[in-house]
C-alpha positions as CSV (number, residue, x, y, z in Angstrom):
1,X,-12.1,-9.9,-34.4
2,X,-14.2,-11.5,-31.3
3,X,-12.6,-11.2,-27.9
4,X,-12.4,-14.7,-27.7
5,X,-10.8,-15.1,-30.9
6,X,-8.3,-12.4,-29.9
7,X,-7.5,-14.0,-26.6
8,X,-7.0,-17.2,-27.7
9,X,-4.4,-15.6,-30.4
10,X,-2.8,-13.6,-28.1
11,X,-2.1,-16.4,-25.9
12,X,-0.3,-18.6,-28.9
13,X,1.7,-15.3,-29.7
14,X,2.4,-14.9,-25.7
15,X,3.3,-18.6,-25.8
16,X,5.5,-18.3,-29.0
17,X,7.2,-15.2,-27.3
18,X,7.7,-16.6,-23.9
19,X,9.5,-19.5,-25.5
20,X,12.1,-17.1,-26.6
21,X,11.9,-15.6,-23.4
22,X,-11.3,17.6,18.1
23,X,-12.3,19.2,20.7
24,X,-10.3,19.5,24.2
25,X,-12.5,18.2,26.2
26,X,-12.8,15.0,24.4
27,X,-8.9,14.5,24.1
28,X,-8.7,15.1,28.1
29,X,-10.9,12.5,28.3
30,X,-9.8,9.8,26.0
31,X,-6.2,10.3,28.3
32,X,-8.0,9.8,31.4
33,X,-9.5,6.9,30.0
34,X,-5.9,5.5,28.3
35,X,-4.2,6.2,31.9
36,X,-6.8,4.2,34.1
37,X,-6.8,1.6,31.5
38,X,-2.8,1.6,31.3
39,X,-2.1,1.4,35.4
40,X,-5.1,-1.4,35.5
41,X,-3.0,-3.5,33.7
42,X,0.0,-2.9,35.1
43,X,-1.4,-3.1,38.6
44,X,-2.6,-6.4,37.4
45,X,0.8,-7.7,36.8
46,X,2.5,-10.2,38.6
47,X,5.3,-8.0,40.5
48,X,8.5,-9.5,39.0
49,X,7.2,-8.9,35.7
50,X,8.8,-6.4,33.4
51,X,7.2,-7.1,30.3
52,X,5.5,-4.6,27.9
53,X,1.7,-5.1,28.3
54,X,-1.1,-3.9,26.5
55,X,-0.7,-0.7,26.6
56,X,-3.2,2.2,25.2
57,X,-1.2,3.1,21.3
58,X,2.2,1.4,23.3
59,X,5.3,1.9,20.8
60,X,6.5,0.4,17.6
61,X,7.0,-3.2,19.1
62,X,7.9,-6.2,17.2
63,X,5.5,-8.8,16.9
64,X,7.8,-11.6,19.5
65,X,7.1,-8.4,21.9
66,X,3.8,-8.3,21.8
67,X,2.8,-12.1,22.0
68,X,5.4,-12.2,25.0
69,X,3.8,-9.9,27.0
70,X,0.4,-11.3,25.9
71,X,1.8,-14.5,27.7
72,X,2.8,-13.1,30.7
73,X,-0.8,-14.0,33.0
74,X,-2.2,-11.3,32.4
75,X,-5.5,-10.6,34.4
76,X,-7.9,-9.2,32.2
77,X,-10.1,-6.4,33.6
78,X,-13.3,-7.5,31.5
79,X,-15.3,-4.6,32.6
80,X,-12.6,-1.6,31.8
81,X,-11.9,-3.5,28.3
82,X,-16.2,-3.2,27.6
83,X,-16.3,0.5,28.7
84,X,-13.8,1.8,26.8
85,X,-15.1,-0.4,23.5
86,X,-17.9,1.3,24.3
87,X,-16.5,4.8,24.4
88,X,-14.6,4.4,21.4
89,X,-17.9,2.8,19.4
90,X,-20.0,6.1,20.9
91,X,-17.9,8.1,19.7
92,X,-16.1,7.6,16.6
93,X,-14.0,10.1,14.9
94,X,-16.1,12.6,13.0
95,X,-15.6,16.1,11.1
96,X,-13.8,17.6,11.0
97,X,-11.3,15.2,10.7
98,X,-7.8,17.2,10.2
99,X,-6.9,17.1,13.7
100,X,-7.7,13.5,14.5
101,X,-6.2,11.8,12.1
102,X,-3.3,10.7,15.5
103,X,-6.3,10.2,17.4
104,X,-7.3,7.4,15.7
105,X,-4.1,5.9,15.3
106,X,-3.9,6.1,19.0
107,X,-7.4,4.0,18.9
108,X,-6.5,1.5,16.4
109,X,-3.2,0.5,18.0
110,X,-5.7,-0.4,21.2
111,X,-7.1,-2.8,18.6
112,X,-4.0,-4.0,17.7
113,X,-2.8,-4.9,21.1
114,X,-6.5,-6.6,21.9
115,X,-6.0,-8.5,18.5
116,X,-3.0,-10.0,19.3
117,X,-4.1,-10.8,22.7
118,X,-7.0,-12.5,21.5
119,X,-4.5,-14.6,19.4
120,X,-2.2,-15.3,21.9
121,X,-5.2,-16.1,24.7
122,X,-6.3,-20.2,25.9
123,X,-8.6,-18.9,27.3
124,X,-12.0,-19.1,25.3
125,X,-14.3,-16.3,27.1
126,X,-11.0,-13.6,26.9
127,X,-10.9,-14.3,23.2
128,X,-13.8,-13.6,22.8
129,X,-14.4,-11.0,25.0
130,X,-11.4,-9.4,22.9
131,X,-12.5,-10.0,19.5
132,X,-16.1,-8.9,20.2
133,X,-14.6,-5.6,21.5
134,X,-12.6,-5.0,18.2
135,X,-15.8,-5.5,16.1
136,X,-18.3,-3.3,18.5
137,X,-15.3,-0.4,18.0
138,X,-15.0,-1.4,13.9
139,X,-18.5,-1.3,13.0
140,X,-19.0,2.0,14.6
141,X,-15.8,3.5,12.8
142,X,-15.3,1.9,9.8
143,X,-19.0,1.3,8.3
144,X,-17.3,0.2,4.8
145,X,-16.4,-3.0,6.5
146,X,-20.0,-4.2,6.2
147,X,-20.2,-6.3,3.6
148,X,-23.4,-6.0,1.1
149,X,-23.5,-9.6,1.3
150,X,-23.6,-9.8,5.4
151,X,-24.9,-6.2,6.0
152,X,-26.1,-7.3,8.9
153,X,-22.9,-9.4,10.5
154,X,-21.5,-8.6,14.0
155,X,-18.6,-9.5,13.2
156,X,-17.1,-8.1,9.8
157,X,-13.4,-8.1,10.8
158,X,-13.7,-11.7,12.0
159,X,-15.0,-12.2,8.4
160,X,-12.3,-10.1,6.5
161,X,-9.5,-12.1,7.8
162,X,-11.4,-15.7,7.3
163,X,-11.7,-14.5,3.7
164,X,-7.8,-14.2,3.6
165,X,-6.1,-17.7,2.5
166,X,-3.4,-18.4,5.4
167,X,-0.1,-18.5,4.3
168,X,-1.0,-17.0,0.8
169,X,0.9,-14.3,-1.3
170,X,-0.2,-12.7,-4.7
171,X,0.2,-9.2,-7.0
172,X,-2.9,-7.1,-6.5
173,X,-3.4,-4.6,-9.1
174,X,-6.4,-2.3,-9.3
175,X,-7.2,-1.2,-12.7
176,X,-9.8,0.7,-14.7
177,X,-11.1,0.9,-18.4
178,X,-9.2,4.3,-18.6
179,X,-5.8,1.9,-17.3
180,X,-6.8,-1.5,-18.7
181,X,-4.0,-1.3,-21.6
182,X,-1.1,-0.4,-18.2
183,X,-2.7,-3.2,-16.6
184,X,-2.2,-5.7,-19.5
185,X,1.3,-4.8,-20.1
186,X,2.1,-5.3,-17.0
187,X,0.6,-8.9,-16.2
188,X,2.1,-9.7,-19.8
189,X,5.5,-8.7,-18.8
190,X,5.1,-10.5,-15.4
191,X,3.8,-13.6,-17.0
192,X,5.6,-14.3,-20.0
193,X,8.9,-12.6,-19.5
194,X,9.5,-12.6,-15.7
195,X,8.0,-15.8,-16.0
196,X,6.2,-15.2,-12.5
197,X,3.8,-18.0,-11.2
198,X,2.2,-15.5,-8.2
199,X,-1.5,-15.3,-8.4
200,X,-2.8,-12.2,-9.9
201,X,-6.0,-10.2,-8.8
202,X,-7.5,-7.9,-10.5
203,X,-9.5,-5.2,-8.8
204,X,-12.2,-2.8,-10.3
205,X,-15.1,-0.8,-8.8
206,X,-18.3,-2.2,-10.7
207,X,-18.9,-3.4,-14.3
208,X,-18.7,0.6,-15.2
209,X,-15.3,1.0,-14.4
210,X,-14.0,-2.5,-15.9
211,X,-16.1,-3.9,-18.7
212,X,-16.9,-7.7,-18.7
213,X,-15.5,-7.5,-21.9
214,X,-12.3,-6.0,-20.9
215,X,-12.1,-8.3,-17.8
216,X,-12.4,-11.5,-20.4
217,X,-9.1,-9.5,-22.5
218,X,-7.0,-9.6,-18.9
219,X,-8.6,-13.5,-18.6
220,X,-6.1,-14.2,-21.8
221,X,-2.5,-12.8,-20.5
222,X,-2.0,-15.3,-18.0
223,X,0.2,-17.8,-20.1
224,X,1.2,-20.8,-18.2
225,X,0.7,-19.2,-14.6
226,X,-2.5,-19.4,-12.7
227,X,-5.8,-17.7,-14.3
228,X,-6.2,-14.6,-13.3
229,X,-8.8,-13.5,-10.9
230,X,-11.1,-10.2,-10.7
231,X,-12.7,-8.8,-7.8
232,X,-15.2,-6.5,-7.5
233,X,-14.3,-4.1,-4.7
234,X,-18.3,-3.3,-4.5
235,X,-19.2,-6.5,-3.3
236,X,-16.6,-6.5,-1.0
237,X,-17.2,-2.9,0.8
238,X,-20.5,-0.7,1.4
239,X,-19.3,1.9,-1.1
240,X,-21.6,4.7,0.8
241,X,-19.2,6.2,2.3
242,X,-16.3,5.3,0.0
243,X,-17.2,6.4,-3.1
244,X,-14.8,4.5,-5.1
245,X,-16.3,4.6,-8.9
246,X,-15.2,8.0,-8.5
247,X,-12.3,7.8,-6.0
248,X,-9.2,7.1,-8.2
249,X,-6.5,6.3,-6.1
250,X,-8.7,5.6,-3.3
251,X,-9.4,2.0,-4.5
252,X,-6.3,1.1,-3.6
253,X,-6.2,0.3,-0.1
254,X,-9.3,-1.3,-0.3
255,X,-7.7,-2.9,-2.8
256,X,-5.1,-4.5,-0.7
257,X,-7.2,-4.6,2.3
258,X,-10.1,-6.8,0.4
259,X,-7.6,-9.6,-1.4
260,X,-7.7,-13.0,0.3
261,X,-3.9,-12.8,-0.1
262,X,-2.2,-12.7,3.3
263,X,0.7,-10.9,1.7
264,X,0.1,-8.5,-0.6
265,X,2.3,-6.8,-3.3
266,X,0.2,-4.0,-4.4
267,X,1.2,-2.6,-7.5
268,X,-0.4,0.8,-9.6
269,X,-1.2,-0.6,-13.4
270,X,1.5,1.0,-14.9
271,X,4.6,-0.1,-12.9
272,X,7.3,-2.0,-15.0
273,X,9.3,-4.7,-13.1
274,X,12.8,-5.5,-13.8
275,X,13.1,-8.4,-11.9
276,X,10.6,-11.1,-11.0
277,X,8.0,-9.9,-8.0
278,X,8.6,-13.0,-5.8
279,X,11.9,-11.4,-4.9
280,X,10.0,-8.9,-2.5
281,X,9.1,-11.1,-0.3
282,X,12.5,-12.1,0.6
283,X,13.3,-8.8,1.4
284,X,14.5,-8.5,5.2
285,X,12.8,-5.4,5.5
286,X,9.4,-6.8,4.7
287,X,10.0,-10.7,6.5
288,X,11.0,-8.1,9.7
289,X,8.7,-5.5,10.0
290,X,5.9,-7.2,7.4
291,X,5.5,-4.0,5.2
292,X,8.1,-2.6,2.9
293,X,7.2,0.7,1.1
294,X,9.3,2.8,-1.4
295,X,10.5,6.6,-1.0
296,X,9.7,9.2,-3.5
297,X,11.9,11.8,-4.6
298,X,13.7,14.6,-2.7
299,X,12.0,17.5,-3.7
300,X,11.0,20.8,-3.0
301,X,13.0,21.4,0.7
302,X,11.0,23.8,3.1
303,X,8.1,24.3,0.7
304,X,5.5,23.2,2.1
305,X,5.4,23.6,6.0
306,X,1.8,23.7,6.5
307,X,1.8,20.0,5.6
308,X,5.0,19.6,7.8
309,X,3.5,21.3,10.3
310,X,0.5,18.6,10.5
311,X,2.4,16.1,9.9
312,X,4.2,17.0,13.5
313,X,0.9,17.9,15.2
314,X,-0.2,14.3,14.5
315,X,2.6,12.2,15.1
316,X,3.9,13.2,18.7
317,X,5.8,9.9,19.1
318,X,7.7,9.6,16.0
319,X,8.8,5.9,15.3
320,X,13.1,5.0,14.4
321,X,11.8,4.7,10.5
322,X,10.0,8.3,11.0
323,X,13.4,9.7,12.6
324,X,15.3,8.1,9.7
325,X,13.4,10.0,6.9
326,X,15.1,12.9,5.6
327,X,11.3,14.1,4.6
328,X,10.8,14.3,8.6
329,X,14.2,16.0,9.6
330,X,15.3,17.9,6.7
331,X,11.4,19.1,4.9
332,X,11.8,18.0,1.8
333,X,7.9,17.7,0.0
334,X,7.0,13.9,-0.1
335,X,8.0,10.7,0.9
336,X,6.3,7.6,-0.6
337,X,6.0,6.4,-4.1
338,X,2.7,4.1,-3.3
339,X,2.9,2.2,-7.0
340,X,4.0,-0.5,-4.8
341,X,3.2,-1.5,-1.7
342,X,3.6,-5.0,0.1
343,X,1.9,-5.7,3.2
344,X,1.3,-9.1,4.8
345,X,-2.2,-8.3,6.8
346,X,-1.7,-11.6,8.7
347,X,-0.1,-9.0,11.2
348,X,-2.7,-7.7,13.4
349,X,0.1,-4.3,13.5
350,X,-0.6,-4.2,9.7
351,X,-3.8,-4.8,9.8
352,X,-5.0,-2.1,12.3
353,X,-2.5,0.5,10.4
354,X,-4.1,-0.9,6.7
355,X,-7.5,0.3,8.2
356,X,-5.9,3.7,9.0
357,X,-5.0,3.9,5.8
358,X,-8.4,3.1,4.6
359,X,-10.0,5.4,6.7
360,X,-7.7,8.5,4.9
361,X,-8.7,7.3,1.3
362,X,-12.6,7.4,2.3
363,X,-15.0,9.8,0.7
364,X,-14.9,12.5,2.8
365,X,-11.6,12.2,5.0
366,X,-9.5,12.5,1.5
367,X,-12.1,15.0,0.3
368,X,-11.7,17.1,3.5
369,X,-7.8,16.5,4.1
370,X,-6.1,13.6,2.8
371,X,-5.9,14.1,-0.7
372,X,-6.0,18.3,0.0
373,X,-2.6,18.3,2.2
374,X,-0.4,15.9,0.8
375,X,-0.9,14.2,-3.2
376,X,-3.6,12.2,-3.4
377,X,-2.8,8.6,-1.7
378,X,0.9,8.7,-1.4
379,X,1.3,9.8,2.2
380,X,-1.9,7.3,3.3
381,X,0.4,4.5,3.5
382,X,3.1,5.0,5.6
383,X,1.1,7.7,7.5
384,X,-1.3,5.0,8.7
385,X,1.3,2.6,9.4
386,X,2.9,4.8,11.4
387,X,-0.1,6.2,13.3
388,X,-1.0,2.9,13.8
389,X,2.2,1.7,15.4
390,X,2.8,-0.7,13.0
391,X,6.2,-1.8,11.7
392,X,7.2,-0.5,8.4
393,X,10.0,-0.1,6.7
394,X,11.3,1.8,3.7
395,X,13.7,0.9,1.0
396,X,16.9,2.4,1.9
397,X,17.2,5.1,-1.1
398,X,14.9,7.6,-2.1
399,X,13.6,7.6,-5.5
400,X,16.0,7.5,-9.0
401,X,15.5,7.5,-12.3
402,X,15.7,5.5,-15.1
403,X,16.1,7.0,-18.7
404,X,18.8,8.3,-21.1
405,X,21.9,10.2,-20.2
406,X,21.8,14.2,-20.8
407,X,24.4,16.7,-20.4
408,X,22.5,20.1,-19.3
409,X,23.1,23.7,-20.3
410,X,25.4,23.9,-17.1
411,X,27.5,21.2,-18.6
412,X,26.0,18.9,-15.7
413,X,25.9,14.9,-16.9
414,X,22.8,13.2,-15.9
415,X,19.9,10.8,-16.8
416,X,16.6,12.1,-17.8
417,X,13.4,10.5,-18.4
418,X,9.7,10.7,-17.0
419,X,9.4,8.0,-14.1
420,X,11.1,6.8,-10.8
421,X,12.9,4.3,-10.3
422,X,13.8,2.1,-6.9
423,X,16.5,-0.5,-6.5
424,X,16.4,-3.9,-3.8
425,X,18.2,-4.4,-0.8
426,X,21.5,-5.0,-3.0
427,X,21.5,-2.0,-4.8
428,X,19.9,-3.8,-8.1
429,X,17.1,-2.3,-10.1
430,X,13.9,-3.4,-9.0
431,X,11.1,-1.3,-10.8
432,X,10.1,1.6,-11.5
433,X,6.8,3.6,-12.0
434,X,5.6,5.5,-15.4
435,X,4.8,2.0,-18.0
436,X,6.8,0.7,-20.7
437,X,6.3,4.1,-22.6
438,X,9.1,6.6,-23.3
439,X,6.6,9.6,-22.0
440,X,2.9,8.6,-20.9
441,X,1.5,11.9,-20.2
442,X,3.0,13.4,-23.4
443,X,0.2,13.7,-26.1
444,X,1.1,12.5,-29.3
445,X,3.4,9.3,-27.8
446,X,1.0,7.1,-26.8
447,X,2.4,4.2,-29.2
448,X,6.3,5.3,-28.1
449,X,8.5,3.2,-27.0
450,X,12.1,2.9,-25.9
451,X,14.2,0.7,-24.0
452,X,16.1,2.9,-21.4
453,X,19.9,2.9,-21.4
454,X,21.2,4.5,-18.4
455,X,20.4,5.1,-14.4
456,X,21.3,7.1,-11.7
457,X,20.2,7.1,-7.7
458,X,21.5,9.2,-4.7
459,X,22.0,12.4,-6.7
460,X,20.2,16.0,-7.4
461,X,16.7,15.9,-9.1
462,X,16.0,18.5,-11.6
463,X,12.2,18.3,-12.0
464,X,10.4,19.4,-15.6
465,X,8.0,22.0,-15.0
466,X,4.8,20.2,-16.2
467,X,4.1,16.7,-15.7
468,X,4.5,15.9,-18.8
469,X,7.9,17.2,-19.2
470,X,10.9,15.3,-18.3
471,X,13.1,15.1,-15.2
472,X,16.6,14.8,-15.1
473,X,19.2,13.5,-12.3
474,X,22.5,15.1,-11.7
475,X,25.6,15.2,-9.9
476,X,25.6,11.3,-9.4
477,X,27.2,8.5,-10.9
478,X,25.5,7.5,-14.5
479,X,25.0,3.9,-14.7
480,X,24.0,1.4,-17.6
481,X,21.3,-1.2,-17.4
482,X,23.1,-4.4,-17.1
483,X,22.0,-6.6,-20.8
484,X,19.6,-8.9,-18.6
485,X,17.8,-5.5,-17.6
486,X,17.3,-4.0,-20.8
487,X,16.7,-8.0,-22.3
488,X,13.6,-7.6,-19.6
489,X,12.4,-4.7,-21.0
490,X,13.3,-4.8,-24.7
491,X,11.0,-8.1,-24.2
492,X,8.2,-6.2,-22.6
493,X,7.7,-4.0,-25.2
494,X,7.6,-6.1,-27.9
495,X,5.2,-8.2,-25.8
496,X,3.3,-4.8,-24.8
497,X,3.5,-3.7,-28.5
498,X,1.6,-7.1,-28.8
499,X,-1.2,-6.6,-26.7
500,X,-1.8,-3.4,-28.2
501,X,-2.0,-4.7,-31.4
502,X,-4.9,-7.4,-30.2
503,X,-6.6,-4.7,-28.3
504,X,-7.0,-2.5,-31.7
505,X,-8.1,-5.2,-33.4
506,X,-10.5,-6.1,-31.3
């Protein structure tokens, strides 16, 4: 059967379906620097003033903060604001890059501050005195922003944020060949069950890792909702130092960072949705703080301190979410589920912290550290964040499952199965990460399917040894999947039981 032939046949059976519904010296400097550059400003100040200023990597402020004290009349010191652009673009963070990963945070929240004070600013030659400082500093240390299309532009953040549509929101999901089948379950379920009208992007490294003919198969599952768009995150990025053909994981904050959606819900190919995507952007935790990210599972307490023991060295000034997180105060091994992610990079805070996170899924940063200490791009996202000083917020429960109930050779009741799953800010299942299969890693189920009965949250984890074997919650409170839950799912598989079928016979 032709791809074309097989699209438009999928569609009418989609249709059908949804009708039924470093060194010391360098760090003493860089302080001197931040404390001249600190007491300029507030020298500067009229004396009854009292309001936070643009301080060198200044606390987790809220956005009202910032602009107030932007507002204040200010007197800009245009010849401290140049030499210390100037320092920073001489001297960008280099290998080895373990012990700077802070160091830069500290950088990027001084482009934050001049970001928003450039926003904020009547005045046409501070604005641009501001913004020409943020490039001069971003083209030194972060060389991917260049775009093969404007290699030579002197101003490549300026033209990132033009290329995001104000006001704009969409699902961002970067997928592969190797993924494509996760991917089309996914914007099938989203489409013509959740009935979702979001704009959906798709992102791929180059024509090797997402065939045009594979691209035209996605083109098809967008039922009555917009088309779906594809970006290639080559033409976007220099890949020279990113090496994202070969990166895996890596693609995804330069996923999120290259959409022209303002807000962003970022989402790994193979997380199922149980309720309609729009509803994250409701949530008070991401209209307040403008990124809401998603715990993993407490596991493995005290095991690994080496990575604790970074973790500390870097973040000196830890931020009320930090001191919240029982992965901070109590050791337990990881702390963020990244298969979704939702940023809105109208935030200058957010933005500065998404090119952190960048910066830690880059060739040789993840090669050297990231993706050595901690699992691959998990801890990026809210370690960048909150390097960055942005706000950030997690959802209030770390991660729980969603499966079939068990009872255990210990007599234990609980609810097994092989992904996590997170609930909203009321306590409802949201989604959960793993696909529509009943085991995805386990050889010989590739074509298994089940819809899931029971769920539990806020109780013990009792992790399978391999990945492929399943985990089990105990000592909690087994739930059932309300009959709208498992009517979302038992939907989805038949409609991803669909989409295999056209892929096969195609």
């Amino acid at each position: 059967m032709a791809w074309d032939e097989a699209g438009q046949l999928l569609s009418h059976k989609m249709n059908q379906f949804a009708a039924i519904r470093s060194q010391r010296g360098i760090r003493v400097l860089i302080a001197a620097v931040a404390a001249i550059f600190v007491l300029s400003i507030f020298l500067l100040l009229p004396s009854a003033s009292t309001t936070k200023v643009l301080g060198f990597g200044q606390g987790h402020q809220t956005a009202t903060q910032s602009s107030a004290g932007i507002t204040a009349g200010i007197t800009i010191d245009t010849t401290l604001i140049t030499d210390l652009a100037q320092y920073f673009a001489d001297y960008p963070i280099q290998k080895p890059f373990k012990e700077k990963y802070g160091e830069l945070g500290r950088r990027n929240r001084v482009l934050r501050d001049w970001l928003t004070q450039a926003e904020a600013s009547s005045n046409p030659t501070t604005k641009s005195l501001l913004l020409n400082a943020v490039e001069e500093v971003a083209i030194s240390q972060y060389p991917f922003l260049q775009n093969p299309q404007q290699p030579k532009s002197p101003h490549p953040v300026q033209d990132l944020r033009a290329s995001f549509t104000p006001n704009s929101a969409g699902i961002v999901i970067p997928t592969s060949d190797k993924t494509l089948r996760y991917a089309a379950h996914l914007i099938g379920s989203l489409r013509s069950v959740l009935n979702s009208t979001l704009p959906i992007q798709v992102i791929y490294a180059g024509d090797d890792d997402l065939s045009p003919p594979n691209r035209n198969h996605v083109s098809t599952l967008a039922a009555a909702g917009p088309a779906i768009t594809f970006l290639d995150i080559l033409t976007l990025f220099d890949d020279t130092t990113l090496k994202l053909q070969t990166g895996g994981w890596a693609i995804k904050a330069f996923a999120a960072l290259g959409s022209p959606f303002e807000k962003v819900i970022l989402a790994d190919a193979d997380a199922v949705f149980l309720q309609p995507p729009e509803v994250l952007l409701h949530q008070e935790a991401f209209l307040h703080k403008g990124a809401l990210l998603f715990h993993d599972r407490l596991l493995w307490k005290h095991a690994f301190e080496g990575r604790h023991d970074w973790w500390r060295d870097q973040i000196r000034r830890p931020s009320d979410e930090m001191n919240a997180s029982l992965v901070w105060t109590e050791d337990y091994a990881e702390e963020a589920d990244s298969g979704l992610v939702v940023l809105d990079k109208s935030r200058p805070d957010t933005l500065m912290g998404l090119l952190h996170i960048c910066w830690q899924n880059s060739y040789e940063v993840r090669e050297e550290t990231t993706y050595k200490i901690t699992y691959g791009d998990k801890e990026s996202w809210w370690l960048g964040l909150e390097l960055a000083g942005a706000q950030y917020e997690f959802s209030k429960h770390y991660g729980g499952i969603v499966g079939w109930e068990n009872v255990d050779e210990q007599g234990r009741r609980g609810v097994c199965s092989f992904v996590i799953a997170h609930v909203d800010a009321k306590n409802r299942l949201l989604w959960y990460n793993g696909s529509l299969l009943k085991n995805k890693g386990q050889g010989g189920m590739e074509n298994v399917y089940q819809v899931p009965e029971k769920w539990m949250i806020d109780a013990e984890w009792v992790k399978g040894a391999r990945k492929q074997d399943h985990s089990c919650m105990v000592n909690g409170e087994v739930r059932s999947l309300t009959e709208e839950e498992m009517g979302v799912l038992d939907r989805s598989i038949g409609l991803a039981k669909m989409v295999d079928a056209m892929v096969q016979s195609a």
